[in-house]
N, C-alpha and C positions, 0 to 999 in steps of 0.2 A: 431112665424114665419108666415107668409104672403106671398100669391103669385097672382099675377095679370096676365089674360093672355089677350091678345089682338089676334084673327086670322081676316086674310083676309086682312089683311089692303094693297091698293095698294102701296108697295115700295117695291123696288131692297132689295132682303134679304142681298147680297154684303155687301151695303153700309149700311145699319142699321147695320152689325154686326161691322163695323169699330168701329161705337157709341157706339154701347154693350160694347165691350171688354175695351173701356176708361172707365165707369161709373164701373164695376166688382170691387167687391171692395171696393169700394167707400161710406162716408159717405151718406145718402141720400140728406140729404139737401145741404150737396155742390155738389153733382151728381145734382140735377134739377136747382140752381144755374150755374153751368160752363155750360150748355146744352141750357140754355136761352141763350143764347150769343155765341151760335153756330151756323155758318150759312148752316143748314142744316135740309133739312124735317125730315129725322128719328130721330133729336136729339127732336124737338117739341113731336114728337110722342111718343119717350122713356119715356121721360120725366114727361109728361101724366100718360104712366102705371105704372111709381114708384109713384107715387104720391099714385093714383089705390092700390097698393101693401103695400105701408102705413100705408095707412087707415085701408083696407083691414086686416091688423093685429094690427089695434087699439094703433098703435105708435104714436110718434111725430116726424117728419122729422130728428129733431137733434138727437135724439135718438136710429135710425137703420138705419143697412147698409146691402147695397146689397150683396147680398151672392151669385146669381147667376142670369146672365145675357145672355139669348140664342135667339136667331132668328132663325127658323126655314125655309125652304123653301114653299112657299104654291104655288097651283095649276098656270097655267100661261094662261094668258089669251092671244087669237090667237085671229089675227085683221089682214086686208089688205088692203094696200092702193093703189088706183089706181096707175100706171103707164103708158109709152106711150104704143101708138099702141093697147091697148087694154088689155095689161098683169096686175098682181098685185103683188106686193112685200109683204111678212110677215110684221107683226107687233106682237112683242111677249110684252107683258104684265106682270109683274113678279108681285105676291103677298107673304106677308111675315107672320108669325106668334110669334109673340113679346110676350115670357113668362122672368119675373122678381118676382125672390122671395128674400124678406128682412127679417132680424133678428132685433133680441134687441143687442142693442151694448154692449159689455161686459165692468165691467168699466175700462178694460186698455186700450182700445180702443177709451175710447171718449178725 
């Protein structure tokens, strides 16, 4: 077993977990296949830490599968942008915390 974690990284924890919950599950190699050809930043970046999580437990892509896929909320960065008259509006910044751990596939599984 193998686990990879990625924190800080800036993206919408939201929408990365939409990605998470599709690849949960899923063989690896067709998890970082179908994710390539996703038009979506968290799915590049997922995609990345299985890879990460792979190695990480000394597999072969075709070999293991995800067994659990979580996003996490991370700290949110505050920013503001001018507006008229003098005032300034929020700008909230969201960061996420991407942990992926994979198995060896059992052989009824592959």
């Amino acid at each position: 077993m193998g686990k990879a974690v990625l924190k800080f990284i800036r993206l919408s924890p939201t929408k990365a977990r939409l990605i998470a919950r599709e690849v949960q599950g899923m063989n690896a190699e067709y998890a970082i296949a179908s994710l390539e050809f996703t038009p979506n930043k968290a799915a590049g970046v997922i995609s990345k830490v299985i890879a990460s999580a792979v190695a990480n437990a000394g597999l072969e892509p075709e070999g293991a599968v995800i067994t659990s896929a979580r996003v996490d909320k991370g700290p949110v960065l505050k920013r503001f942008t001018p507006r008229a008259r003098g005032s300034a509006s929020p700008k909230h910044k969201p960061t996420a915390h991407i942990m992926i751990e994979v198995a060896a596939a059992s052989e009824g599984d592959k």
